[in-house]
N, C-alpha and C positions, 0 to 999 in steps of 0.2 A: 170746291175742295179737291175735287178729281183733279184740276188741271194743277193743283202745287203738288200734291202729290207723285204726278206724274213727271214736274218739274225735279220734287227732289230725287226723285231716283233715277235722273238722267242726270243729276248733278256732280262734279269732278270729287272724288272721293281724297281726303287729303294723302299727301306725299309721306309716304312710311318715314323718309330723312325728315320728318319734322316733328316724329315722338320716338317714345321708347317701346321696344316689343310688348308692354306690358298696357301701354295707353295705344297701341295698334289695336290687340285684343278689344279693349274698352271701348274703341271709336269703334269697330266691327259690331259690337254687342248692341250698343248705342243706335248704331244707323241702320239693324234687322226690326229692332224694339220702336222703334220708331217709326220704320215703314208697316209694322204687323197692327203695331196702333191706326194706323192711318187705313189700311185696309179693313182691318175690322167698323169703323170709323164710317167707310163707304159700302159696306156690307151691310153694315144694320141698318143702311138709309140712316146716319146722322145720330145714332143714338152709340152709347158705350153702359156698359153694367159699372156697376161698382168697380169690379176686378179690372176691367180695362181702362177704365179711368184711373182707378193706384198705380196701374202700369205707365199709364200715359204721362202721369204727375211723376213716378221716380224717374222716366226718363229723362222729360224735362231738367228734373235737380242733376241728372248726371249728367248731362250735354254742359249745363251751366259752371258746375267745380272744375271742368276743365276748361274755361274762357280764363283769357287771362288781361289783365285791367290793363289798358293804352294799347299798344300795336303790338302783335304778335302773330305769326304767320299763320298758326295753326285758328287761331277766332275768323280767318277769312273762310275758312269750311264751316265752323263751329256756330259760326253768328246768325246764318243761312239757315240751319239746323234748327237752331234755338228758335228761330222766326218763324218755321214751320210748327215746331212745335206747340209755342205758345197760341196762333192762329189753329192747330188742330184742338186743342186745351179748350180757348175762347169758344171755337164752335161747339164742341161736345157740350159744354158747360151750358150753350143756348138753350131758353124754354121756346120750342119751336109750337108748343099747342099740339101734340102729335102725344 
């Protein structure tokens, strides 16, 4: 998990010309909440509480209402994201016996 993690936060953040200043904010809020999941995520060695797993899952739902269905420029950032997401989701969710 360390090494996507560290993937997505070397990954190309999308092109401001391809939202509106209002879904700039969103992808911003989005791509902090998503990295603070994922560190928290490698901080506890593999485990999340309650609270960071609601965090983790509303992120998820907001990453997803902005994909948009067939080809869209902005789902080639967005689908990367999602993919993290749901693989940080899947792991948290594992019963590791711990």
């Amino acid at each position: 998990m360390a090494n996507r993690h560290s993937a997505f936060r070397q990954s190309a953040y999308p092109d401001e010309s391809l939202t509106s200043d209002t879904q700039t904010r969103q992808l911003a809020d989005l791509h902090a909440r998503l990295d603070a999941s994922a560190s928290a995520y490698l901080t506890s060695l593999g485990h999340l509480n309650r609270q960071a797993q609601d965090e983790l899952t509303d992120t998820l739902h907001g990453i997803s209402r902005l994909t948009r269905p067939g080809y869209a420029p902005l789902n080639t950032y967005l689908l990367g994201w999602l993919g993290f997401a749901n693989l940080l989701a899947y792991a948290a969710s594992a019963d590791l016996g711990h």
